[in-house]
C-alpha positions in Angstrom: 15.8 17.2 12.8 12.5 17.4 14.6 10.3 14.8 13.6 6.6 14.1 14.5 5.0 10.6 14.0 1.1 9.8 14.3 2.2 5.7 14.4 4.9 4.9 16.9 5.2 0.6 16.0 6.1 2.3 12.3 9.2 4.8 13.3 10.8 2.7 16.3 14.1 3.6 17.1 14.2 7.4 14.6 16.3 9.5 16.2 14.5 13.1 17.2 11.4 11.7 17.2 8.1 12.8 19.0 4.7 10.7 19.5 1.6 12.2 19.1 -1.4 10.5 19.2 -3.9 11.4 15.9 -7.0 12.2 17.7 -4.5 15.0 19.7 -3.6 16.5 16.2 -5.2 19.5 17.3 -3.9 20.2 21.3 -0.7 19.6 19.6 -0.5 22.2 16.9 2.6 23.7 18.3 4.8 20.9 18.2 3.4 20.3 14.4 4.3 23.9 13.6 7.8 23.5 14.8 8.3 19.3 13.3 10.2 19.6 10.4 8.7 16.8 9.0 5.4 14.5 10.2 5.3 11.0 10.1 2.6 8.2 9.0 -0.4 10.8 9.5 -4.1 8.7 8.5 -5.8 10.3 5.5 -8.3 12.5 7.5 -4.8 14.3 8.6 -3.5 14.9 5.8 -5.3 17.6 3.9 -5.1 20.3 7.4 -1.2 18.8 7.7 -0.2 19.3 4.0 -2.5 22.5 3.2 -3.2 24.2 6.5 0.1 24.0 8.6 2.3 23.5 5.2 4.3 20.3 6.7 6.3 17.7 4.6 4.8 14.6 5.5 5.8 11.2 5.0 4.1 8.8 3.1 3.8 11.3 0.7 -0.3 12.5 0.6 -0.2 10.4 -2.8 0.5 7.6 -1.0 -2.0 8.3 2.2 -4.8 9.2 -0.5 -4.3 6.8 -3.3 -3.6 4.0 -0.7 -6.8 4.4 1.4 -9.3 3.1 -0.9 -9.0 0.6 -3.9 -11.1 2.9 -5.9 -8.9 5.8 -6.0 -5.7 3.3 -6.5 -7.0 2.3 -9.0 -8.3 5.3 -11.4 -4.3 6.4 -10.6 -3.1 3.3 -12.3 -5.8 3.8 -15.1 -4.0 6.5 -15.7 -0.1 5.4 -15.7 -0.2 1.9 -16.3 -3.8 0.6 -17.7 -2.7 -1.9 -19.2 -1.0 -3.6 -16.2 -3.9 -3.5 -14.0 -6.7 -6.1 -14.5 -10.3 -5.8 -16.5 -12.4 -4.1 -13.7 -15.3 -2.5 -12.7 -16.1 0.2 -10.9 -20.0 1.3 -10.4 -22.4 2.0 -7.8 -24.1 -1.4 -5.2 -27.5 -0.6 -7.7 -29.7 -3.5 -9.0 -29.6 -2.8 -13.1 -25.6 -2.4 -12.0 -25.4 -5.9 -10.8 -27.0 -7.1 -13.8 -24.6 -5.5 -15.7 -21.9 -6.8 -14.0 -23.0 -10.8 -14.3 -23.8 -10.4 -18.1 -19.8 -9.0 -18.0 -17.7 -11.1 -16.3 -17.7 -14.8 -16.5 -17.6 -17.4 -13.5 -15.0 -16.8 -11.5 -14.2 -13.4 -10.9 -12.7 -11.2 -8.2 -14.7 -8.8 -5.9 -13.0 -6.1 -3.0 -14.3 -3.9 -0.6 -12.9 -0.9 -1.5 -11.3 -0.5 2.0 -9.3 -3.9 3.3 -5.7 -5.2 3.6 -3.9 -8.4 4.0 -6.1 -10.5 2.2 -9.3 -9.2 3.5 -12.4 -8.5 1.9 -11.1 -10.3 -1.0 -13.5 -12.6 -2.6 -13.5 -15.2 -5.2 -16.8 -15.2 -6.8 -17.9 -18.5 -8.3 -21.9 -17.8 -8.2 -24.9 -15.4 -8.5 -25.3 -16.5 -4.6 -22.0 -15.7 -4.1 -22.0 -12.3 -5.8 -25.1 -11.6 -3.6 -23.8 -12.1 -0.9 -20.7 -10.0 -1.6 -23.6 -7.2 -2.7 -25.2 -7.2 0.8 -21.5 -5.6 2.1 -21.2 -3.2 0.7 -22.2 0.2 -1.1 -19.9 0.0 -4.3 -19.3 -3.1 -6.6 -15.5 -3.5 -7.2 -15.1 -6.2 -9.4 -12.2 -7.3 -11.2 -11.4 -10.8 -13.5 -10.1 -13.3 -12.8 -5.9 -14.3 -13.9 -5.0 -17.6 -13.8 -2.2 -17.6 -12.3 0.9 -20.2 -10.5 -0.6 -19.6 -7.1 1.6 -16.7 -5.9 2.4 -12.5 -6.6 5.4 -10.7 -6.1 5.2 -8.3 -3.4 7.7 -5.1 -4.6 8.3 -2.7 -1.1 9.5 1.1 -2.4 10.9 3.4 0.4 11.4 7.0 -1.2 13.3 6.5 -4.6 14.0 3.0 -3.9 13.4 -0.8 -3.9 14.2 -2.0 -0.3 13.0 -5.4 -0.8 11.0 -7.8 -3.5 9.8 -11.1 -2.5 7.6 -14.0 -4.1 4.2 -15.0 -1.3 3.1 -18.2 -2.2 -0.2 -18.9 -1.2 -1.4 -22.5 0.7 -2.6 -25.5 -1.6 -6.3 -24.7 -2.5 -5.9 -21.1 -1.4 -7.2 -18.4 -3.4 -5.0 -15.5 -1.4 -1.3 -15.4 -1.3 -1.0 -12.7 1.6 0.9 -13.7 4.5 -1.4 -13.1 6.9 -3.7 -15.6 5.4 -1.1 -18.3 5.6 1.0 -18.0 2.6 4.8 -18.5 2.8 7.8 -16.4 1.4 10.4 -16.9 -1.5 13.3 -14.5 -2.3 14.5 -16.0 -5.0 14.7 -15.5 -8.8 13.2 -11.9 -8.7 12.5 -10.4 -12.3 14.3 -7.1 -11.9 12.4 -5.9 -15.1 9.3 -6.0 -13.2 10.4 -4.4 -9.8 11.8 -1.7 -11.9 8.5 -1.1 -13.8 6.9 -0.9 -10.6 9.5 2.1 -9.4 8.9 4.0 -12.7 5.2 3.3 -11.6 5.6 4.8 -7.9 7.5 7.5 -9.1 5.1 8.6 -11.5 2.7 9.0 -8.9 5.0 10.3 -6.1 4.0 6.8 -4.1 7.0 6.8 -1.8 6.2 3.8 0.8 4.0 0.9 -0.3 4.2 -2.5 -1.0 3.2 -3.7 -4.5 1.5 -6.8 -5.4 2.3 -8.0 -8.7 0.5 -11.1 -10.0 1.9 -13.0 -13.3 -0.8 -14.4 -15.8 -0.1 -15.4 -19.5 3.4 -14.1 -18.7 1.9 -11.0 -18.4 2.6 -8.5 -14.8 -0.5 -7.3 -13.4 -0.5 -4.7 -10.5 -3.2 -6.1 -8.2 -3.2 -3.1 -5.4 -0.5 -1.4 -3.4 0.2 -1.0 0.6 1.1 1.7 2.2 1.0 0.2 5.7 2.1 -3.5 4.2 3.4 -6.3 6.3 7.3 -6.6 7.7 8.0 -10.2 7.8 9.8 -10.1 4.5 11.6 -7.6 5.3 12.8 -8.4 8.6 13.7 -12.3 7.5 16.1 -10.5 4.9 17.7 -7.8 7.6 16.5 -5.1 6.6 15.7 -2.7 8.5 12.7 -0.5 7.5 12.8 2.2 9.9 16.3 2.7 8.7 15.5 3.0 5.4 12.8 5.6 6.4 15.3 7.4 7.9 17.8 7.6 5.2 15.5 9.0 3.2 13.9 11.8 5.1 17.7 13.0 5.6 18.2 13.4 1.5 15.0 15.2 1.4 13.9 17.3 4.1 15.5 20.6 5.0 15.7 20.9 8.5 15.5 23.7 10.9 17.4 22.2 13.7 20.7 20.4 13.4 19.9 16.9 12.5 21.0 13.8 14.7 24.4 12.2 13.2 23.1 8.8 10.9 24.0 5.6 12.8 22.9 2.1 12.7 18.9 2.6 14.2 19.2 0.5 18.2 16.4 -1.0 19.5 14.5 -2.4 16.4 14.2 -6.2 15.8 
């Protein structure tokens, strides 16, 4: 199998596998005509990759586009799952629109910039001084309430058709984020399989084939807080599993290719 990948620290140790650097996308259309499949393009690839040179490519565009702003996320899971995603609001950085939004939502709530990960751009709103200054940052109000909560989320990884790995992150005494990367610590145990198979039927629905989900519990109730596609490894890595391997696996049940494919052994060179 010929494969191409735009993000070489995410497909270490692939067998058959070619580096290409994004910004090269287009010196390199011959070796993207003849990749059988195309790995971990960024969204501005994806429409010329999918449309124009008619390549599988992996994450699935779904994931890519949905993934790449908070916005689009989450009209999709308006659409599948509303009533697992929290009360928000969506609307335009005007000044009758932040009225609007402080006669709506009570002290605290939750803004986003529409484009952040691991914990970033994530801001718990207590204030009008606060909401201000969130409103200076940006051009669209996100907005979202605020769920009481027990001070952690469950972070549910899907590879292809699969859950590879679900995990409690426990966020830091006093901490308002539970994300690793902004100090919060890991649990694997007692993980509600109802939930982590709601989120499959989820991803499937929308052909999301590599994300990590973040699943917050209030009232007893799951709420879908955003999805990854690029998410974090530590998890992962402190249960052996090995991602790229799972990547792997998966391209072999579903791609085609036009070259005999390299024999499946246990991925070297990956820690």
């Amino acid at each position: 199998m010929k494969i191409v990948t735009f993000n070489p620290l995410r497909t270490i140790g692939i067998p058959g596998i070619k580096y290409i650097k994004p910004e090269h996308s287009f010196r390199e259309v011959a070796a993207l005509k003849e990749a059988d499949v195309i790995l971990f393009p960024e969204n501005w690839q994806t429409t010329f990759l999918a449309y124009g040179l008619k390549k599988p490519i992996f994450p699935s565009i779904e994931s890519i586009q949905l993934g790449y702003s908070k916005i689009e996320m989450t009209r999709a899971l308006w659409t599948v799952c509303p009533e697992n995603v929290p009360y928000t609001e969506i609307l335009a950085n005007t000044e009758s629109n932040r009225k609007t939004i402080l006669e709506t939502f009570p002290f605290p709530f939750v803004t986003k910039e529409p484009r952040n990960s691991m914990g970033k751009g994530v801001y718990l709103i207590e204030s009008e001084e606060d909401f201000q200054e969130y409103c200076n940052k940006t051009d669209v109000l996100y907005v979202q309430e605020y769920l009481p909560n027990d001070n952690r989320d469950l972070r549910v990884c899907i590879v292809g058709e699969e859950v590879v790995s679900a995990y409690w992150r426990i966020a830091d005494e006093g901490s308002f984020l539970h994300n690793v990367a902004q100090g919060g610590s890991l649990c694997f145990d007692f993980i509600p399989e109802d939930i982590t198979d709601l989120i499959l039927d989820i991803a499937k629905t929308l052909n999301i084939n590599h994300a990590g989900f973040d699943v917050i519990f209030s009232n007893g109730k799951p709420y879908i807080i955003e999805f990854n596609v690029l998410f974090g490894n530590q998890g992962l890595r402190e249960q052996g599993i090995i991602i790229e391997q799972k990547i792997y696996e998966y391209l072999l049940s579903t791609i085609r290719p036009t070259f005999p494919t390299t024999p499946l052994t246990p991925l070297k060179g990956i820690s």
